[in-house]
DRENTIVO-573576 format. One record per residue (C-alpha): residue number from 1; residue in one letter; x, y, z. Coordinates in steps of 0.5 Angstrom, whole numbers. Each point is the difference from the previous one (the first is absolute). Example, Ala and Ser with C-alpha at 12.3 -4.5 7.8 and 13.67 -1.06 7.14 Angstrom:
- 1  A  25  -9  16
- 2  S  2  7  -2
END
This chain:
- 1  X  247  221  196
- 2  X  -6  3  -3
- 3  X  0  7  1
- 4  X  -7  2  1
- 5  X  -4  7  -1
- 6  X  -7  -2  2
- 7  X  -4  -7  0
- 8  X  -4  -3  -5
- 9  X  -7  -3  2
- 10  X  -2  -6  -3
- 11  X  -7  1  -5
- 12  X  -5  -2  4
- 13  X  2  0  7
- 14  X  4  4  4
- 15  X  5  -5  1
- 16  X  7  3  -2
- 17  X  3  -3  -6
- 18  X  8  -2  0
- 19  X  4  0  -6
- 20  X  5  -6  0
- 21  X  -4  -4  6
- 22  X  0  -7  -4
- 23  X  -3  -6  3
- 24  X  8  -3  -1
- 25  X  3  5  3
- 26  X  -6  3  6
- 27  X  4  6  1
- 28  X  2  8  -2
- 29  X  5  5  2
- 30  X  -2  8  1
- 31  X  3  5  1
- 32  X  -5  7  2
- 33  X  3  7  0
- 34  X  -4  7  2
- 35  X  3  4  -5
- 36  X  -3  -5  -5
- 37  X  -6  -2  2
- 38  X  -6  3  -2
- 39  X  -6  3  4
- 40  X  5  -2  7
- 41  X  -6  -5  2
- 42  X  -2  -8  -2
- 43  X  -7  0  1
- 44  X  -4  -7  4
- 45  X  2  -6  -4
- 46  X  2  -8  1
- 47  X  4  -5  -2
- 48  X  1  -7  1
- 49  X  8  1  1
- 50  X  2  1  6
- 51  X  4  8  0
- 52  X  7  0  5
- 53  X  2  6  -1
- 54  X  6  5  3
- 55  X  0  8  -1
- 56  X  7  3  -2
- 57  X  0  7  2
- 58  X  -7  4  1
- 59  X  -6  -2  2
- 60  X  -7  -4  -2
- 61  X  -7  0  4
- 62  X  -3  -7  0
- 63  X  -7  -1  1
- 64  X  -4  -7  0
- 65  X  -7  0  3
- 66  X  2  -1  7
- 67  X  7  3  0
- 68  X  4  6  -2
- 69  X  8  1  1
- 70  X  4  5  -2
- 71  X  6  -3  -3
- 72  X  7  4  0
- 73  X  7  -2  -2
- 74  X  2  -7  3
- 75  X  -6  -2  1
- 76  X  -3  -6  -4
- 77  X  -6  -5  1
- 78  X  -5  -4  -4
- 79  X  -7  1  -3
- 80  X  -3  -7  1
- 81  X  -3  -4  -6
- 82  X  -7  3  -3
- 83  X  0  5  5
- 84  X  -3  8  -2
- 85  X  5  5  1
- 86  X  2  6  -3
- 87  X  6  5  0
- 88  X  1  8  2
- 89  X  7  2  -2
- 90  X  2  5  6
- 91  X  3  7  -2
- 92  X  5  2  -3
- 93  X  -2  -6  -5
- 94  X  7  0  -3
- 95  X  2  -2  4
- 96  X  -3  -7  1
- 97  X  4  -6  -2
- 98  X  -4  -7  1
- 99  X  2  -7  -2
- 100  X  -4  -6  0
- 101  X  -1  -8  -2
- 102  X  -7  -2  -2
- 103  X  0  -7  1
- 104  X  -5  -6  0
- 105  X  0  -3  7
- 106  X  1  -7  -4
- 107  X  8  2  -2
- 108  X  1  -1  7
- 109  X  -5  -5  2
- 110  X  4  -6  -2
- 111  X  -5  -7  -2
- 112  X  -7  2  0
- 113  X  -3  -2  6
- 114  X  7  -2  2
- 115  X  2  2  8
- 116  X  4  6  -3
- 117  X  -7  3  -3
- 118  X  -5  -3  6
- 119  X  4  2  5
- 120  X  3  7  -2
- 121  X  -2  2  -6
- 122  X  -8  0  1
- 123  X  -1  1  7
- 124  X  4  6  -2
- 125  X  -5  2  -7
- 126  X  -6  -1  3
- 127  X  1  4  6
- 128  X  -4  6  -1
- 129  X  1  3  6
- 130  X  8  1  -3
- 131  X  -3  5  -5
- 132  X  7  4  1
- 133  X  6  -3  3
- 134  X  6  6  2
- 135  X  7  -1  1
- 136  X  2  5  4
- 137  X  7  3  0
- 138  X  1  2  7
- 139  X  -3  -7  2
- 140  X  6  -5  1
- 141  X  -3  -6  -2
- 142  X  -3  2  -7
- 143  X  7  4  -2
- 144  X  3  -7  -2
- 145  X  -6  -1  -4
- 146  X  0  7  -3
- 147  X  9  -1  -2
- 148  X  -3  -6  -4
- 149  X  -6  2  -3
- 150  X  5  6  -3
- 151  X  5  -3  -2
- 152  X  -4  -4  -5
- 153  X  -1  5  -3
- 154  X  7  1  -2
- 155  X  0  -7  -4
- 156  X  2  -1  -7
- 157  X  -6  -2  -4
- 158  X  4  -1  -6
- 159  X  5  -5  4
- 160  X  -1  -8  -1
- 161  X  -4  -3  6
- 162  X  -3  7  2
- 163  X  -6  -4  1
- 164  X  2  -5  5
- 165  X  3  6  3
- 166  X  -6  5  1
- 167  X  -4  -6  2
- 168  X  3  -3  6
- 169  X  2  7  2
- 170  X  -8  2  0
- 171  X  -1  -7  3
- 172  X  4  2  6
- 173  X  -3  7  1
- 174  X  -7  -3  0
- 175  X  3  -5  5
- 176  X  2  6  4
- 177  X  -7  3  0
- 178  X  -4  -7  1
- 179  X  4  1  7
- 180  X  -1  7  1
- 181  X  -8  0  -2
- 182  X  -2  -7  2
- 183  X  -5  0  -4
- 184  X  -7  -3  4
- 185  X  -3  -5  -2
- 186  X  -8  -1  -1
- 187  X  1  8  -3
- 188  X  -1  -3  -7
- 189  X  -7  2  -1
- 190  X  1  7  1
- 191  X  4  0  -6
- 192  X  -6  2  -5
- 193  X  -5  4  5
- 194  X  -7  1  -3
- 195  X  1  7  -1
- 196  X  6  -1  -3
- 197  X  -2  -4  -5
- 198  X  -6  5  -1
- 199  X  5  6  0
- 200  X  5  -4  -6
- 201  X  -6  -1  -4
- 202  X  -4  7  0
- 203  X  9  2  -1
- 204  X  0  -5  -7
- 205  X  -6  5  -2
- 206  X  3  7  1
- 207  X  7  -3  -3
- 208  X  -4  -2  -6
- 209  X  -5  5  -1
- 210  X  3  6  4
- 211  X  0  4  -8
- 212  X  -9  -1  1
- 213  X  -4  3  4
- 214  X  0  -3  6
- 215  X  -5  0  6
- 216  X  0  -2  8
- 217  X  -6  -6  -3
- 218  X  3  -2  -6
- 219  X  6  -1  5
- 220  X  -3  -5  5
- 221  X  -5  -3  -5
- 222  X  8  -3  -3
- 223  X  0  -3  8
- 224  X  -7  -2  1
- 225  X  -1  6  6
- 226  X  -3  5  2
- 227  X  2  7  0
- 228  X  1  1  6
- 229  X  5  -7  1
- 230  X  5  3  -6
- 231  X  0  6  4
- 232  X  1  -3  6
- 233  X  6  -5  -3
- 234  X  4  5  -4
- 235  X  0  4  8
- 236  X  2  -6  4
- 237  X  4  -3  -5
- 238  X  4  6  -4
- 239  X  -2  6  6
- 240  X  -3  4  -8
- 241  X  -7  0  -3
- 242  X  -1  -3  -6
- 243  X  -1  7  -4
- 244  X  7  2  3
- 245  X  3  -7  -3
- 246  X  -4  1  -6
- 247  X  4  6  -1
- 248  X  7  -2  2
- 249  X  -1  -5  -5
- 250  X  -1  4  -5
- 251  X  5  5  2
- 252  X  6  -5  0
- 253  X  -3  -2  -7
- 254  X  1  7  -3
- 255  X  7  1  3
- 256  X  2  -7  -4
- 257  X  -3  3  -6
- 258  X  3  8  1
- 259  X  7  -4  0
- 260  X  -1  -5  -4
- 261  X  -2  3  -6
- 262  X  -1  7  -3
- 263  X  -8  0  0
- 264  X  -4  7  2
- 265  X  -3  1  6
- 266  X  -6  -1  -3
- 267  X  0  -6  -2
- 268  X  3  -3  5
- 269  X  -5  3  6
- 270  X  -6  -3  -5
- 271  X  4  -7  0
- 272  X  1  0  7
- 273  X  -7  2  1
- 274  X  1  6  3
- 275  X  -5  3  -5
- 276  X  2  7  -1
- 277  X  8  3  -1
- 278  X  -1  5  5
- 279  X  -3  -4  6
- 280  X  6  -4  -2
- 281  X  5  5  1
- 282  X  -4  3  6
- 283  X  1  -6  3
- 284  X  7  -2  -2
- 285  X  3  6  3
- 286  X  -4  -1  7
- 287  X  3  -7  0
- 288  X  7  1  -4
- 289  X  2  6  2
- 290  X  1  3  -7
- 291  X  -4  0  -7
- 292  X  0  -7  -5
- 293  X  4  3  -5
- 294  X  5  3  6
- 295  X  0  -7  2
- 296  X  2  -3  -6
- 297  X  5  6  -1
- 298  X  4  -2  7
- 299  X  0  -8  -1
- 300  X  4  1  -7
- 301  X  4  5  3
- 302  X  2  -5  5
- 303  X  0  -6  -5
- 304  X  5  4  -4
- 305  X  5  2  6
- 306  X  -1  -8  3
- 307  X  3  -1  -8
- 308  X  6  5  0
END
């Protein structure tokens, strides 16, 4: 299982990049802890896979455009393909323990165009209106879901037939939320919205120029709108301005930075676009909750214990 401390973004969008997802095996294990997770938050991105996921201990906020839900220990759901979500770890970060399958829908699709895809698989997928589907603990129908989804986890990667294995395993628990969701069709063209297509595009801008200088024209020109339609599209869709995005994308970026390596705040403020090291630091500190080098103090402290 891929231990993860943060997400890597694929260079010229906001599409998040998964080590070991291949086109012969569509699928990656992961497991998330707070204590190890820099910054405590994912900010707004996509992936074509599908995330099933199940929190162990603690508990993690869930936002799509549409939705958030605060997920605590035994709890668990899935993000539907291409769907805009980030993540909060809730205090105390620590204590988060959260596990997940990013899949393709094909590895439980069967023959393409077959009965399993068209009539389970599909309707499924392109039903936008299922962005965040929960599994509730107190709810008796979704606890035998919940008790499959958990012990998938505890599968032996290296044993032979693991494939086949996690594979009728995630078939099965998407059989079960097919059956609980009944996804409705004609939903599909709900699946790319044009502000959403819009929105992706002015996000591919920012993740790939987030270092320069970026402006609120030079923002919805990378969409072909008007000023007044990037504002109204970040609002509607991420509940933020496109400033406030701007800056969270430089602020997650610098927080890999400071972990990552050893450059100096002030490189690092100029290469995350924030200008000046003071700016940088006066913001961080508002946000953070602590100076950079303090930050980058803490985490290794963290990793050193994780290790002993």
């Amino acid at each position: 299982m891929l231990h993860v401390t943060g997400i890597d973004l694929n260079p010229d969008s906001r599409e998040e990049h998964l080590p070991g997802y291949t086109p012969n095996f569509p699928h990656i294990a992961s497991l998330v802890q707070g204590a190890r997770y820099f910054g405590g938050k994912v900010s707004w991105h996509w992936h074509e896979s599908v995330e099933l996921f199940y929190v162990r201990k603690g508990a993690i906020l869930y936002r799509t455009p549409h939705c958030e839900h605060v997920m605590r220990a035994g709890s668990g759901g899935m993000v539907n393909s291409n769907v805009l979500h980030s993540t909060q770890i809730l205090k105390p970060e620590a204590d988060l323990e959260l596990v997940l399958h990013l899949f393709s829908p094909a590895l439980v699709a069967g023959v393409p165009g077959g009965t399993v895809q068209e009539q389970y698989v599909r309707p499924l997928v392109q039903d936008k209106e299922k962005e965040l589907i929960l599994l509730d603990p107190a709810d008796a129908a979704q606890t035998e879901t919940l008790t499959m989804l958990r012990k998938t986890f505890d599968l032996d990667e290296t044993a032979y037939g693991y494939e086949l294995r996690l594979q009728a395993a995630l078939s099965e628990i998407w059989a079960h939320l097919a059956v609980q969701v009944h996804p409705r069709p004609g939903t599909e063209e709900k699946a790319a919205t044009a502000a959403q297509k819009k929105l992706k595009q002015m996000m591919v801008y920012v993740n790939a120029h987030y270092a320069e200088k970026i402006t609120v024209p030079m923002l919805a020109a990378a969409a072909y709108c008007s000023e007044r339609e990037c504002y109204r599209t970040f609002q509607s869709c991420l509940h933020t301005s496109p400033i406030d995005y701007i800056r969270t994308v430089r602020l997650q970026s610098a927080c890999k930075m400071l972990l990552e390596t050893d450059r100096t705040v002030t490189d690092i403020a100029q290469s995350c676009g924030f200008g000046t090291s003071s700016y940088f630091t006066e913001l961080f500190r508002r946000e953070m909750g602590c100076a950079p080098l303090e930050y980058r103090k803490r985490y290794r402290q963290q990793e050193k214990l994780s290790e002993s």
